[in-house]
C-alpha positions in Angstrom: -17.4 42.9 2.7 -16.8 39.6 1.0 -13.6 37.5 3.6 -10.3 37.1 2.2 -8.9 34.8 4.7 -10.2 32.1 6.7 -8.8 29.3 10.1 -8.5 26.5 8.8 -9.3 23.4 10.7 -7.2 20.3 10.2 -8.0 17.0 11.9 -6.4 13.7 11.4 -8.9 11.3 11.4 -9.1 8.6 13.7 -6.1 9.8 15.5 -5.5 8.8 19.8 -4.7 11.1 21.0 -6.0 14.0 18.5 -3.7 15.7 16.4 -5.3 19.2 14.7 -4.5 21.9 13.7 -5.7 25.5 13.0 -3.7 27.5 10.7 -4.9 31.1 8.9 -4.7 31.0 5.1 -5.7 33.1 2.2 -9.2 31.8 1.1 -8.2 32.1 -2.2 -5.4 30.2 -2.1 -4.6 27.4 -4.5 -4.9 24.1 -3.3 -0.9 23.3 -4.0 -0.2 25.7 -1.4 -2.9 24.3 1.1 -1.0 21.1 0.3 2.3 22.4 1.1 0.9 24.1 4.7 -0.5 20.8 5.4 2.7 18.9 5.2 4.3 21.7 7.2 2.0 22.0 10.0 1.9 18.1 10.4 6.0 17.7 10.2 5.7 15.7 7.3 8.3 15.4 3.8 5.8 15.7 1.0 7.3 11.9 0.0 3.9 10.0 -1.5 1.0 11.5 -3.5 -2.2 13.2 -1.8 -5.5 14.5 -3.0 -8.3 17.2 -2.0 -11.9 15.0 -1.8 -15.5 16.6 -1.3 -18.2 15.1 -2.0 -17.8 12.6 -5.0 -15.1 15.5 -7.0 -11.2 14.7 -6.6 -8.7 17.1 -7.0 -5.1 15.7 -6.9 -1.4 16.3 -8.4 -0.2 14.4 -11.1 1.3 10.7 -9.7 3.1 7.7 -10.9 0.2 6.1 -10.9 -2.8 8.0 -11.7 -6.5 6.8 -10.2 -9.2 6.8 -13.1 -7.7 9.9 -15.4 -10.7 9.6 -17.5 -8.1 9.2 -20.6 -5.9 11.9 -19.2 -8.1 14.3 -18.1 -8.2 14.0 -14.7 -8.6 16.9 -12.2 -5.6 18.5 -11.2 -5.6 20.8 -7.8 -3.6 23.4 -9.9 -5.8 25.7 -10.9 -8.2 24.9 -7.8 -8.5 27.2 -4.8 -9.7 26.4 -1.1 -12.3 28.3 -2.1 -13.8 25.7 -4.4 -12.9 22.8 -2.4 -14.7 24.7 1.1 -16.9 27.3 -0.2 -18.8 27.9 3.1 -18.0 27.4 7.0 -21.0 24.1 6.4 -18.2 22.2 3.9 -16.0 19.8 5.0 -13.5 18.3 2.8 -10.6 15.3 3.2 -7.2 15.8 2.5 -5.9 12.0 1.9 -2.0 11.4 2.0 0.2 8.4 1.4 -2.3 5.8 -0.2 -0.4 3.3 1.6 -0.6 4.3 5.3 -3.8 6.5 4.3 -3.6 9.1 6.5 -6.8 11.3 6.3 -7.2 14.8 7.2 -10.9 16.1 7.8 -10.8 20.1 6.7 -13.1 22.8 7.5 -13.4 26.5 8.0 -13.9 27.5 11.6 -13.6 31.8 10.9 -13.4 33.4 8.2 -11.9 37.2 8.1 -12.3 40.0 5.9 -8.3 41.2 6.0 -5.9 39.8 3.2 -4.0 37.4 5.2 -0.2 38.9 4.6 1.7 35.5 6.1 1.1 32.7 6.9 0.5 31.3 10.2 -0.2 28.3 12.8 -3.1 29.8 15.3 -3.2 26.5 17.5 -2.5 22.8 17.5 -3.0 19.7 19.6 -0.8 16.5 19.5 2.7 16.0 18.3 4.0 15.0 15.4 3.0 11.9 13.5 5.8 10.0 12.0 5.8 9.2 8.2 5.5 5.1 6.6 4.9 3.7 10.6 1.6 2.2 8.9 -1.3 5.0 9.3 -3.6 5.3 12.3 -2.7 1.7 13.5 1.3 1.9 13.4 0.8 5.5 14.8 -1.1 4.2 17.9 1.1 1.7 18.3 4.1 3.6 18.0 3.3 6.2 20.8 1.9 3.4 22.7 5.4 1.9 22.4 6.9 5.7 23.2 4.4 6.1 26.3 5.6 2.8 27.7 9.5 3.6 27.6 8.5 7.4 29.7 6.2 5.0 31.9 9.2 2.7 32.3 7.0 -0.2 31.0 8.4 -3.4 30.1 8.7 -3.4 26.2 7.6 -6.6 23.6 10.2 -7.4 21.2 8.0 -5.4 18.4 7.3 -2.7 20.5 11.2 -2.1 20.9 12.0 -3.3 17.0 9.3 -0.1 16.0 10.7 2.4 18.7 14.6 1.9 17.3 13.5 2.2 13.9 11.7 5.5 14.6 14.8 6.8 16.1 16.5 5.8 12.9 14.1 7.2 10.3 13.1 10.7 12.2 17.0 10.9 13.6 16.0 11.8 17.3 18.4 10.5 19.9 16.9 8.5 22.6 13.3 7.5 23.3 12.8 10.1 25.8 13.4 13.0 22.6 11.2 10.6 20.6 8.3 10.3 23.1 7.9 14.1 22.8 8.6 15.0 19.6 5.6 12.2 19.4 2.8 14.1 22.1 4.1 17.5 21.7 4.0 20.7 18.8 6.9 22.1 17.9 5.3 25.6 17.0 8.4 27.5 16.6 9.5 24.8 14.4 6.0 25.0 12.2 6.0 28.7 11.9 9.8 28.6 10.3 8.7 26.0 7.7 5.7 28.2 6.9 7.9 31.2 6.7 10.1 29.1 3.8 6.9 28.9 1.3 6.5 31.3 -1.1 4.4 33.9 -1.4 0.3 33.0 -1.8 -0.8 33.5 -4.7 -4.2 33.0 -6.2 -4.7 30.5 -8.6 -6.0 31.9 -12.6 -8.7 29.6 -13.2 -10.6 27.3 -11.3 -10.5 23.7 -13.2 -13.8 21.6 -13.1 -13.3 18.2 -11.3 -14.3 15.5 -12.3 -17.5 13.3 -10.2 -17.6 10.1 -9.2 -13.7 9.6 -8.6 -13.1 5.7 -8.6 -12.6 4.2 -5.0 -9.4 2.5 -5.3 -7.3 4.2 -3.9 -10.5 5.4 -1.8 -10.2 7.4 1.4 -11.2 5.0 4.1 -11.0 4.9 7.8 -8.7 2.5 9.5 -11.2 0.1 9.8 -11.9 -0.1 5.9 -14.9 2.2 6.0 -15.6 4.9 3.7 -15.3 8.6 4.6 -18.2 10.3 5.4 -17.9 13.0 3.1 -16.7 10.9 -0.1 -19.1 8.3 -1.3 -16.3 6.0 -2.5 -17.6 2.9 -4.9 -21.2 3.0 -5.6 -22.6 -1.0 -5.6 -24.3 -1.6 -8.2 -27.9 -2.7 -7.9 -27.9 -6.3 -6.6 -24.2 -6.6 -5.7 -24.5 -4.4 -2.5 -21.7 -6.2 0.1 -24.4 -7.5 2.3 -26.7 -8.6 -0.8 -28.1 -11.8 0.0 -26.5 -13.6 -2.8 -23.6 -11.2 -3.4 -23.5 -11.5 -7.2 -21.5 -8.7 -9.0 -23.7 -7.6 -12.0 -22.4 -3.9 -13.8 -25.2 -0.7 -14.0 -26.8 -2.2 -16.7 -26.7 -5.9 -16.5 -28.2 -6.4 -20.0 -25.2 -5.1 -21.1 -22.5 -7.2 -19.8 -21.8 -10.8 -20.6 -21.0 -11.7 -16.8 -23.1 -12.0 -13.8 -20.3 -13.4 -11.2 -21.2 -15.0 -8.2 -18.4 -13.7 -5.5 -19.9 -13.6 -1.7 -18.8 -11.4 0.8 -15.4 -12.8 2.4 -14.4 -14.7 -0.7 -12.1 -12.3 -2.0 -10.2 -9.6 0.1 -12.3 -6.1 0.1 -9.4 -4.0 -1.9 -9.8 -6.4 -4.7 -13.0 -7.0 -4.2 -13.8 -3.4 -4.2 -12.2 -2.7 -7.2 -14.1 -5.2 -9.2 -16.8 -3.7 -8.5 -15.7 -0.2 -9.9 -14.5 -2.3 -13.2 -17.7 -4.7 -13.6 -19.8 -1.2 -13.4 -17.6 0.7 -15.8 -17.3 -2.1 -18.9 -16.9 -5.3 -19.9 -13.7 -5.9 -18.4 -10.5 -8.3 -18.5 -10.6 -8.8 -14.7 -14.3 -10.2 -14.4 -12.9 -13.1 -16.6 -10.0 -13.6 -14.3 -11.9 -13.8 -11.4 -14.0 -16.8 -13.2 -10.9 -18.4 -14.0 -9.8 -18.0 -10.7 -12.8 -20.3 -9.4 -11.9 -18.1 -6.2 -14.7 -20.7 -4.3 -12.7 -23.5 -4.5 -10.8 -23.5 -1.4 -9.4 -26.2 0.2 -7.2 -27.3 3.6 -3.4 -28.0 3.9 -2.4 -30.9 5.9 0.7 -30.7 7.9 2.7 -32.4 4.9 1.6 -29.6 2.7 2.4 -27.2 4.8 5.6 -28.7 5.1 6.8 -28.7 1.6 5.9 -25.1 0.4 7.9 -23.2 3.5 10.6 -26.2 3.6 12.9 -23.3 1.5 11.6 -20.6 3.5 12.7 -22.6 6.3 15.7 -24.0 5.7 16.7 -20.1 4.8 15.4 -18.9 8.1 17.3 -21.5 9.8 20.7 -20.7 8.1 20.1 -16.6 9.5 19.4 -18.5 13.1 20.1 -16.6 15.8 21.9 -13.8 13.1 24.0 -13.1 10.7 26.9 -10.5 10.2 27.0 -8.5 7.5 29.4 -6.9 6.2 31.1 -3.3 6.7 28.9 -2.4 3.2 26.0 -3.8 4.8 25.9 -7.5 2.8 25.5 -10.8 3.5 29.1 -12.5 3.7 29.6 -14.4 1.0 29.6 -17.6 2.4 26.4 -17.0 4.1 25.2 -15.4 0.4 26.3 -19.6 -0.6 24.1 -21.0 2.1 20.8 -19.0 1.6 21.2 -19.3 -2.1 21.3 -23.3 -1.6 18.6 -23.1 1.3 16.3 -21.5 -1.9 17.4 -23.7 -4.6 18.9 -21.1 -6.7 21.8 -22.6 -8.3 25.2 -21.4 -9.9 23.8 -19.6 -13.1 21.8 -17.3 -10.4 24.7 -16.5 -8.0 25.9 -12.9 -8.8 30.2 -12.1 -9.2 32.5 -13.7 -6.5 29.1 -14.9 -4.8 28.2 -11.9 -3.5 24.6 -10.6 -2.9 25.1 -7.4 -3.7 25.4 -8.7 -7.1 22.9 -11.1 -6.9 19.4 -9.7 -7.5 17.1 -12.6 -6.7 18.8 -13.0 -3.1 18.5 -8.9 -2.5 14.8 -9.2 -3.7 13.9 -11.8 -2.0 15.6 -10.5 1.6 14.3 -6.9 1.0 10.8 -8.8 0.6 10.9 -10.8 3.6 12.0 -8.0 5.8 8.8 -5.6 4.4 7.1 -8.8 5.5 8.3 -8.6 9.1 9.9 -11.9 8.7 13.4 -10.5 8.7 15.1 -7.9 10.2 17.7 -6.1 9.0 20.7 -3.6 10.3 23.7 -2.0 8.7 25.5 -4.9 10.9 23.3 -7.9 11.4 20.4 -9.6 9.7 18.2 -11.5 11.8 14.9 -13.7 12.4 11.8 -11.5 13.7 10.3 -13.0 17.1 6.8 -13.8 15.4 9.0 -15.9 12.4 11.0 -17.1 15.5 8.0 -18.4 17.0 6.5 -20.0 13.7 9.3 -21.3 12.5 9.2 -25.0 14.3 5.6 -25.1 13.1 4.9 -25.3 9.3 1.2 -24.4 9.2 2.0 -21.4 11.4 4.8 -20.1 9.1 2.2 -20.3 6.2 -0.7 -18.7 8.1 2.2 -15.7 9.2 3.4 -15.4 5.1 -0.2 -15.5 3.4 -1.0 -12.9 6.0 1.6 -10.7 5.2 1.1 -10.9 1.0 1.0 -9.2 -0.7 4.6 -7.2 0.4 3.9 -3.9 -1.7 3.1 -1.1 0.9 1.3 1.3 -1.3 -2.7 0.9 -1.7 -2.5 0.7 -5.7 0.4 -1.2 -6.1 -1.2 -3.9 -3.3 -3.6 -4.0 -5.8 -1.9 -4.7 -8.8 0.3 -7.3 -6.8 -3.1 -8.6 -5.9 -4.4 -8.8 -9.8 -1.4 -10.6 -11.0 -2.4 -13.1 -7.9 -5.4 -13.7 -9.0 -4.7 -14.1 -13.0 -2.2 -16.6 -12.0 -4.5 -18.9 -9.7 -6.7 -18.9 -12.5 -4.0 -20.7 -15.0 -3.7 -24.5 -15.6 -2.1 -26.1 -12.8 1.1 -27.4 -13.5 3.0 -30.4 -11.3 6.8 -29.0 -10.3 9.9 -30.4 -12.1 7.5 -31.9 -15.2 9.5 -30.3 -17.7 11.3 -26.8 -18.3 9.1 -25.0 -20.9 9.8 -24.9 -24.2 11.3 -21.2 -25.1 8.8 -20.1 -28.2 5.8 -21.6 -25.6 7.6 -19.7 -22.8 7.7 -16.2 -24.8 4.3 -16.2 -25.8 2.4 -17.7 -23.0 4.5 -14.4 -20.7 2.9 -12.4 -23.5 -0.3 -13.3 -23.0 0.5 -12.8 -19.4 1.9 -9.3 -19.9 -1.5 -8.3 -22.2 -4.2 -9.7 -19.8 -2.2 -7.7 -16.8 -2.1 -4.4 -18.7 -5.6 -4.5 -19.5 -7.1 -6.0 -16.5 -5.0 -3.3 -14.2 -6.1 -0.4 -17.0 -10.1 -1.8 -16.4 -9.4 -0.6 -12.6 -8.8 2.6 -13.8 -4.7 3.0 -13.3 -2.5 3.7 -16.1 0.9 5.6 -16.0 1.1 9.4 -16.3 4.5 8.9 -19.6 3.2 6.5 -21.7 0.6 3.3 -22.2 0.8 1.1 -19.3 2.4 -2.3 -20.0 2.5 -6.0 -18.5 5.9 -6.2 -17.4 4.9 -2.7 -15.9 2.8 -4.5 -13.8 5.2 -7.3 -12.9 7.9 -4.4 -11.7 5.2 -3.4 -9.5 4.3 -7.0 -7.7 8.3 -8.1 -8.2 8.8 -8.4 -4.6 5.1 -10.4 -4.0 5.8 -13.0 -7.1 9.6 -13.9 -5.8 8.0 -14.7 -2.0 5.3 -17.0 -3.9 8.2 -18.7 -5.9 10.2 -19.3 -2.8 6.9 -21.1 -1.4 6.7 -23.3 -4.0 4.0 -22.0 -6.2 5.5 -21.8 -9.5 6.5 -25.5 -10.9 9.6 -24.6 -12.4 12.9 -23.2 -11.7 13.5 -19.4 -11.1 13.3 -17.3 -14.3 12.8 -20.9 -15.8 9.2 -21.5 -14.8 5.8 -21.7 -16.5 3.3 -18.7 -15.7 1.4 -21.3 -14.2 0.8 -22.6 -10.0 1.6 -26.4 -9.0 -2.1 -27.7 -7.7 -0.8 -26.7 -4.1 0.4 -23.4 -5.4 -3.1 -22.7 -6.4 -4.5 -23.6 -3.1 -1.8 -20.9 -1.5 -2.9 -18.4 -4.3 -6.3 -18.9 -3.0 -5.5 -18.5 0.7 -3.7 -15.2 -0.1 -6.7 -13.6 -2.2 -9.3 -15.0 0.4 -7.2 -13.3 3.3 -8.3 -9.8 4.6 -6.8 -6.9 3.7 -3.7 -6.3 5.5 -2.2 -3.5 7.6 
């Protein structure tokens, strides 16, 4: 008699100490239900996109951003059932969530049962629950390190207690003890109410086809950057394998691309670096030439005068906050304080919002939201203040800059790092510009932002991401790497005033540009 029902194995990947979890399921059933049991078995709010890998076939729900649709046919888990995706007890599949933290989930059928599975249920678990945006397998180590050291009554680092009272804010637990474990222990009663609260399984109609060879950026990869075992990610092509000896970057047919670009291992971070790599294969493509304008080789040192005059604004803004600054009861900056870190920027009058306030002033909320991603600031409902590692850089210049290239770019998510990372790189590849020269003329302004806007939207489309509504667009792009272009304009690499200012770096703009794309891939 042919099984109906199957355990499901679920492992997070990489996770100390373990987290599983076995949970009976139809073996028909479609994979937005699988998806759904996930997320309830693991605690977790369904917030950021996922997708079902085997193999080198994708199956994922529709997203903002959408990975390769192969002109909008990609291969939706609709129609899909578990069966497809583990058609024998030998398959293992991943289950990838949050592209920014990058939480993987190893799957695999342990039993498999010839009764129709009626409900469904949790069989047996290990570990707690794993908290949502606290960075993937790293933050999660570090956060029930930080949890284990409060029930050991362990001295805690300054970090260790900033990430323990944020947890207690975003999951809403009350006291570290509660926190610690909600953190190491299940909550079964608590799993087998939310699985109760889905609907009915169902099987799906059809099965749809994927579709091969799924692009690797966004791939599934371990915490230390490796690939999955059961996803091949990127293919290299011949002769630009990462430990080739002279690390060119050719396409599958070199005879039939014009570019044959020498970028060696180290040279450019791995997400970007990965990515060309999937473009140069596919086409002729917009980005090959922006890394040759780039002339990403060409790095050079800061002296200690350098260093000073890109973070002087920085500085002089981190100085005003000092040891803190009151908000107020809304949660702003006061406007006199609003006054002083506008100044400490060099932002004058025509950017200062209504009665001087920052809620009505975009640049200062961008560019405080920004540093506090960056772990630079932090931020309250009642204070704003300096973080202890900006603390600690702040009397040293080349140490402020080492702690801000190594935080770029802000964006959290892995595609929209990568299109922050593209604009990066088409702007260290424009004319270098000295600062105050002269404030573009308008017409040149307009166009040369259009030219900008057309080389973005195609290079980013050449990578294989486009937008699920309509064409994809350069000032798409720019929403996307907002918060990563106001931090570089607040370190001096743009020669002109805010809003005012030539798409182009100052020569020690370029130089920073460089540093940022040559750093490695951060958490």
């Amino acid at each position: 008699m042919e099984a109906r029902s199957v355990t499901l194995h679920i492992d997070l990947r990489d996770a100390r100490p373990s987290v599983t979890r076995d949970v009976l399921l139809p073996w028909d059933a479609p994979l937005p239900l699988v998806s759904s049991v996930i997320q309830q078995v693991m605690g977790w709010e369904d917030y950021h996109l996922h997708g079902f890998t085997r193999g080198g076939e994708f199956w994922g729900a529709a997203p903002r951003w959408t990975a390769d649709p192969r002109d909008g046919d990609e291969a939706s888990e609709q129609d899909v059932s578990l069966r497809t995706l583990l058609p024998t007890q030998d398959a293992v599949a991943t289950y990838v969530y949050d592209y920014g933290d990058s939480w993987e989930l190893r799957l695999t059928i342990t039993e498999t049962h010839e009764e129709d599975c009626a409900d469904l249920r949790i069989l047996a678990a290990t570990g707690g629950h794993v908290l949502e945006e606290c960075g993937g397998i790293p933050g999660y180590a570090a956060l029930v390190e930080a949890a284990q050291a409060t029930a050991d009554q362990r001295p805690l680092t300054e970090d260790q207690a900033q990430l323990l009272e944020w947890a207690l804010e975003v999951s809403g637990l009350e006291g570290t003890s509660a926190l610690h474990e909600w953190l190491t222990r299940f909550d079964a009663a608590g799993a087998r109410a939310r699985l109760a609260a889905l609907p009915a399984p169902d099987p799906p109609e059809a099965e749809g086809s994927p579709v091969s060879d799924h692009p690797g950026d966004p791939a599934p990869a371990r915490a230390d950057g490796s690939p999955v075992d059961d996803h091949p990610g990127d293919p290299v092509p011949a002769g630009a394998e990462e430990g080739s000896p002279d690390g060119s970057l050719v396409g599958d047919h070199p005879g039939d691309h014009p570019l044959v670009v020498r970028l060696p291992p180290g040279v450019v971070r791995d997400s970007l670096r990965r990515a060309f790599l999937t473009a140069v294969r596919r086409q002729p493509t917009p980005l090959a030439q922006m890394v040759l304008d780039a002339r990403l080789e060409d790095t050079e040192a800061f002296t200690p005068e350098d260093c000073a005059e890109l973070t002087g604004g920085l500085r002089r803004y981190l100085e005003h906050v000092g040891d803190g600054l009151s908000l107020t009861a809304s949660g702003y900056l006061r406007p006199a304080d609003a006054l002083a870190l506008a100044a400490a920027l060099g932002l004058d009058d025509d950017y200062l919002g209504r009665l001087r306030r920052e809620a009505d002033t975009r640049a200062l909320l961008v560019i405080c939201h920004a540093l506090t991603r960056m772990r630079i600031l932090r931020r309250t409902k009642e204070r704003l203040t300096v973080t202890e590692a900006a603390r600690t850089a702040l009397s040293d210049p080349q140490a402020l800059l080492d702690l801000v290239v190594s935080r770029l770019p802000v964006e959290r998510q892995d595609m929209d790092r990568l299109i922050a990372l593209t604009t990066v790189l088409d702007l260290a590849g424009q004319p270098v510009q000295e600062r105050g020269v002269q404030e573009p003329d308008p017409d040149d302004y307009h166009e040369q932002h259009r030219r900008r806007n057309a080389r973005l939207a195609a290079a980013v489309v050449s990578l294989g991401i486009t937008t699920t509504a309509r064409p994809l667009t350069g000032w798409d792009v720019m929403r996307v790497a907002e918060e990563t272009q106001m931090v570089l304009w607040v370190c001096r690499v743009f020669p002109g005033d805010l809003f005012r200012t030539a798409w182009a770096p100052t020569p020690l703009g370029r130089v920073l540009l460089l540093r940022v794309l040559n750093a490695p891939d951060g958490p």
